[in-house]
N, C-alpha and C positions, 0 to 999 in steps of 0.2 A: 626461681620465680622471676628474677630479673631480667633473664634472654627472654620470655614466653611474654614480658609486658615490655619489651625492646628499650629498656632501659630508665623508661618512665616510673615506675615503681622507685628506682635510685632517685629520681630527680622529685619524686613526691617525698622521700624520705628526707631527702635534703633541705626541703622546704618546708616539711613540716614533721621535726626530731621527735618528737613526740608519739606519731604515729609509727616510727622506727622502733624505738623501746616498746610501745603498747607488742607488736608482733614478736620480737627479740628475746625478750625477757620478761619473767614471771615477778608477780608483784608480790614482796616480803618485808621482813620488817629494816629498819634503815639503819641497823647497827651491823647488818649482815651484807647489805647489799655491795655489788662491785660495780655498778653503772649507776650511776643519777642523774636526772634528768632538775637543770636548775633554771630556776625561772627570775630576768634580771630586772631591774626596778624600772624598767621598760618594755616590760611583758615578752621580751623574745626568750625563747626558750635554748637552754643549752646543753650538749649528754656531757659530761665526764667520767672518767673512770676511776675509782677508790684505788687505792695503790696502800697495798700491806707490806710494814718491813717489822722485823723481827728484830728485836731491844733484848738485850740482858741486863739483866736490873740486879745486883750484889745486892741479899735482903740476911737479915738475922735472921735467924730461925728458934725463935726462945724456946720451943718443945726438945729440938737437940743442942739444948747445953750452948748455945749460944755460936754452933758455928755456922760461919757462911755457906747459904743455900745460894745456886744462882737459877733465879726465876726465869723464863721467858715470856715475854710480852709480845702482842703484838699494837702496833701504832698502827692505826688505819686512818688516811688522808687523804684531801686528794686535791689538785691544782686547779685556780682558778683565776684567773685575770690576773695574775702572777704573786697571790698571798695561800699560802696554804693554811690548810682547814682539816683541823684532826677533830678524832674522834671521842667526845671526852663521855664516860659512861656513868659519871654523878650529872650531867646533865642532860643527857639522852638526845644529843645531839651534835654536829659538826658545827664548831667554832674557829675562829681566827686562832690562829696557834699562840699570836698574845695574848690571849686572854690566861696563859698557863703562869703568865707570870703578875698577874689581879692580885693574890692574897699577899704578894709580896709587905713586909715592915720595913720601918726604917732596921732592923736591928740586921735584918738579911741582907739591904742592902748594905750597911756597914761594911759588914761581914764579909763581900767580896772584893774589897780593898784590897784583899792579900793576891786576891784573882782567884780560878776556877783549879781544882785537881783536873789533871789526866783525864781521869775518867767521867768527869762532870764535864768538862770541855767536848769530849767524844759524843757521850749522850746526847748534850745539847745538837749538836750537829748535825748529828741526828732528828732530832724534835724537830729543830728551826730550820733544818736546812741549811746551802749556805746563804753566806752574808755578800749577796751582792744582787743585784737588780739583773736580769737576762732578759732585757725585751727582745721576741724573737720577730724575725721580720721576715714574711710571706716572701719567696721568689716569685718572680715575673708570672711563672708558667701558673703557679697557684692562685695569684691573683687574678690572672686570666682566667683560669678554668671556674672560679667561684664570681666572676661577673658575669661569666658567656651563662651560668646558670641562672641568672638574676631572671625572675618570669616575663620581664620586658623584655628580655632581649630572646629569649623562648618564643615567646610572643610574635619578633621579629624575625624569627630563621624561618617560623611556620607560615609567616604572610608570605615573604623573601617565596618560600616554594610551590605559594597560592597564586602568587602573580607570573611566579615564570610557569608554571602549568597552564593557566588561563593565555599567555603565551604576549605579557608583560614584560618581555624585559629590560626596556630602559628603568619602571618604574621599580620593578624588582634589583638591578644594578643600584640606580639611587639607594634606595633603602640599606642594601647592602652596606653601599661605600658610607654614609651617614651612621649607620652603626658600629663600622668601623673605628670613625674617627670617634664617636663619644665614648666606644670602649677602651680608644688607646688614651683620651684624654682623662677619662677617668682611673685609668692603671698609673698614669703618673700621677694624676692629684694623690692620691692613695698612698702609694708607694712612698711620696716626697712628706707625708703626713708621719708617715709610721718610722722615717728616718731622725 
């Protein structure tokens, strides 16, 4: 569908993700779903993807005599503004993955004075991820290609080829070059922000 509406259909998708998931994906319930569509305390809208990994959980099993069963789980999560967000099913929704450690006592904290088993270490790292901060920082080309999208400057490429057809073109030049330079100065403010 995308060749047949010359690429505008991408650039509406892009502009408005919402109407991308509406066609994409059928609506179910939210302990099942693998795309979410999140809305930020700024009203713009955002997709992610749920991302499932697969937990072995060492459980008793009191009906056989007490020996170890190992269970499989799945953790369903999924990344956001760089805090992950699992899936917790006593409350029927995606949470900050701190909040799995709420009902903590003084007595469990205690208790890890001695530090974590093996296998409580693994798990965890599981759960939490690792322990370090990864801000990822957009290349040049990316940041370019997600301004030159910006509808202002859309805006500008389709004046830019209304003026040179009408047969404009110093004032189509102008535009051009003045587009230019606010898109290179704004690749740097950007870039130098996110460093």
């Amino acid at each position: 569908m995308a060749p047949l509406s010359l690429g505008l259909l991408l650039l509406v998708f892009h502009w408005r993700p919402r109407l991308s998931i509406l066609l994409r994906c059928c609506s179910c319930p939210l302990a099942l779903a693998d795309i979410l569509l999140i809305r930020d305390s700024f009203g713009e809208q955002h997709v992610v993807e749920v991302l499932t990994e697969e937990m072995d959980e060492g459980r008793s099993d009191t009906d056989s005599h007490h020996s170890n069963v190992f269970q499989k789980t799945l953790l369903r999560y999924y990344l956001y503004e760089g805090l992950r967000y699992v899936w917790l099913d006593r409350k029927g929704a995606y949470c900050p993955v701190s909040v799995l450690s709420e009902d903590w006592t003084c007595k469990d904290l205690h208790g890890f004075q001695r530090g974590l088993s093996l296998e409580e270490q693994v798990l965890r790292r599981r759960i939490y991820g690792p322990n370090l901060i990864d801000v990822p920082v957009k290349s040049y080309m990316r940041l370019l290609f997600e301004e030159v999208l910006n509808p202002f400057y859309v805006f500008q490429v389709c004046s830019i080829i209304l003026w040179t057809i009408d047969n404009y073109y110093y004032y189509a030049s102008c535009i051009l070059i003045i587009s230019i330079l606010s898109i290179s100065i704004s690749l740097h403010e950007i870039r130098k922000v996110r460093l």
